[in-house]
C-alpha positions in Angstrom: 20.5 -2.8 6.0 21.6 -0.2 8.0 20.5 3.6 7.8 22.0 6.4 8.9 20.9 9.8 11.4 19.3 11.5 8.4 17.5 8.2 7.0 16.0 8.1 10.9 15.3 11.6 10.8 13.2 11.5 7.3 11.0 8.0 8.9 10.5 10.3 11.8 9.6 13.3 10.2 6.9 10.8 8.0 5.7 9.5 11.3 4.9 12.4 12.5 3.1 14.0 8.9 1.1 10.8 8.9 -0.2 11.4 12.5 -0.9 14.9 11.8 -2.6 14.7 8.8 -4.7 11.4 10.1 -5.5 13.7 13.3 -6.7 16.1 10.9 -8.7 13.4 8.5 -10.3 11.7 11.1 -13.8 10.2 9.9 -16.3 7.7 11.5 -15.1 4.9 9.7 -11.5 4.9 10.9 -10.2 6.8 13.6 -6.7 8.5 14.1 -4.7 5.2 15.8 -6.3 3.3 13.4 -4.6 4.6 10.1 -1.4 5.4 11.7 -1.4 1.7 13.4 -2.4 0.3 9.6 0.8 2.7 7.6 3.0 0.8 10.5 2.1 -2.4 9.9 2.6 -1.7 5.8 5.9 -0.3 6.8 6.9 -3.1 8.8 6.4 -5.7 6.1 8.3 -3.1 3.9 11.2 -3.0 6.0 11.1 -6.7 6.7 11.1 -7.3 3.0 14.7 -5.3 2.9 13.4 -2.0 0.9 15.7 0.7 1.3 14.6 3.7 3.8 12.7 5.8 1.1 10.5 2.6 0.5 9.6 2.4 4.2 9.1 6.1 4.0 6.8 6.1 1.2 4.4 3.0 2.8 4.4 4.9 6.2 2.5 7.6 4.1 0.8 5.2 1.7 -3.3 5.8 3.5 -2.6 10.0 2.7 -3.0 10.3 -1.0 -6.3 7.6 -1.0 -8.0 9.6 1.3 -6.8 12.9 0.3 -4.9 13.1 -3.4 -4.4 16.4 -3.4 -1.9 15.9 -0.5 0.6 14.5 -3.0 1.9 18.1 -4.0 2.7 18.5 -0.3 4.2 15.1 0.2 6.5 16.2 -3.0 7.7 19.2 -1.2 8.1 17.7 2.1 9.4 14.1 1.2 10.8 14.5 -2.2 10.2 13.2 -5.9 10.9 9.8 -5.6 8.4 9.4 -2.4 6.0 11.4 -4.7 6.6 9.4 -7.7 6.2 5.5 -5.8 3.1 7.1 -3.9 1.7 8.7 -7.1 2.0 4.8 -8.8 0.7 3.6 -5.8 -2.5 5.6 -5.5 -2.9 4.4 -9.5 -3.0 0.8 -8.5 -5.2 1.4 -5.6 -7.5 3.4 -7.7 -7.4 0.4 -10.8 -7.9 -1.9 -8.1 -10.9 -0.5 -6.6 -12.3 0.3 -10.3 -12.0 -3.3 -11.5 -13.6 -4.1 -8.4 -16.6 -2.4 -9.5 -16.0 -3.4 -12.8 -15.1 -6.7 -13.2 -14.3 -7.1 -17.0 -11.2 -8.5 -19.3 -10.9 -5.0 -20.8 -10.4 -3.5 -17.3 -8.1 -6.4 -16.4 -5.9 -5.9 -19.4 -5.6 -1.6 -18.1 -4.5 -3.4 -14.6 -2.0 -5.6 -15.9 -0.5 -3.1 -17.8 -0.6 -0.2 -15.3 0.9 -3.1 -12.8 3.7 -3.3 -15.9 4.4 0.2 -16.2 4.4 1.1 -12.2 7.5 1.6 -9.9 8.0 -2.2 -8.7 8.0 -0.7 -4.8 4.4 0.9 -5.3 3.2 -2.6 -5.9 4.8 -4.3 -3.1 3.3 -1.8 -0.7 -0.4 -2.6 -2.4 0.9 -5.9 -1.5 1.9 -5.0 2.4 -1.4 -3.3 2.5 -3.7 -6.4 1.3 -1.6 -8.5 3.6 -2.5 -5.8 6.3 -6.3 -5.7 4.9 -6.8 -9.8 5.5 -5.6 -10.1 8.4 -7.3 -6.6 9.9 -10.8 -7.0 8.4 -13.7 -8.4 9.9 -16.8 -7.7 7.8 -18.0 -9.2 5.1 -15.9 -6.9 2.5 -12.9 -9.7 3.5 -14.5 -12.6 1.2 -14.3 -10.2 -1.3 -10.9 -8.8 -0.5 -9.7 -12.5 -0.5 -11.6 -13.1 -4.2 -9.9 -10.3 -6.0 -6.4 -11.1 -4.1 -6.4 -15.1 -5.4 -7.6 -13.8 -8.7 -5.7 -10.8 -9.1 -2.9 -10.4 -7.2 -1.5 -14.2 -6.3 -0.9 -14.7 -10.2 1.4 -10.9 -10.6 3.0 -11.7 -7.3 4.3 -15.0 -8.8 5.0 -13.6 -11.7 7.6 -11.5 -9.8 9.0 -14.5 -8.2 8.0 -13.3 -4.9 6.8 -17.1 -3.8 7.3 -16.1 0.0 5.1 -13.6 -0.1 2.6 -15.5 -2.1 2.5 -18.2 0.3 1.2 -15.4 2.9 -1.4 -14.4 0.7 -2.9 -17.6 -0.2 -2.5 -18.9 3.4 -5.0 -15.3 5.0 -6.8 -16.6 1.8 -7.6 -19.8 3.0 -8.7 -18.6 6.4 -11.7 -16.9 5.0 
């Protein structure tokens, strides 16, 4: 899929937000290079996966709103609404995600399935880049956990979407642990 000067322009532009506002967000637990290497690596899966340019845009940006929601008004102006709107329903699964972590219960699990229903279907995949990203990165102990929650959670939706490729990558960093 090709893309033209102002498609390049836009992934540029993102880049260079994302570095920015990382520079700017910098905390002990992640530095700088980190994040920005991290968004990359989600894009690149994006990409790979054949999303159009606003897809890859949105995943390059994807950390921004989780560590600083209030960002999204800015990535509206800046980016548009449709890179606000996947972000937006991305930063909703992350945050359902993380809650049922916490809160590991059927009625929670029922709000998850139906948030993953209701979502923009590119939102998900790049929850699904990242925690591709995530068990393969990780080194601490949070990674058994990561991989519990992604063979319970996330394997069964991403069949569900007949995504069996992708799938297949997720059990196999899985079975590593």
């Amino acid at each position: 899929h090709l893309i033209n000067k102002f498609e390049i322009k836009r992934l540029q532009d993102a880049y260079k937000y994302a570095q920015e506002t990382f520079f700017q967000s910098v905390t002990n637990e992640y530095n700088e290079n980190d994040r920005l290497n991290h968004s990359m690596a989600v894009a690149h899966f994006i990409a790979s996966w054949q999303f159009d340019s606003s897809v890859v845009l949105a995943s390059l940006l994807h950390e921004i709103p989780v560590y600083n929601s209030s960002l999204l008004s800015t990535i509206k102006t800046s980016f548009g609404e449709i890179i606000y709107s996947i972000l937006a329903d991305y930063l909703s699964i992350y945050n359902q995600f993380q809650y049922y972590e916490i809160n590991d219960t059927a009625t929670n699990l029922d709000t998850l399935l139906s948030l993953l229903q209701s979502t923009h279907s590119s939102a998900f995949y790049i929850f699904i880049a990242k925690r591709i990203c995530l068990l393969s990165e990780i080194q601490d102990g949070t990674k058994y956990e990561l991989a519990r929650q992604t063979r319970k959670l996330l394997i069964p939706r991403v069949k569900e979407i007949h995504a069996y490729r992708i799938s297949d990558i997720l059990e196999e960093l899985c079975l590593q642990i």
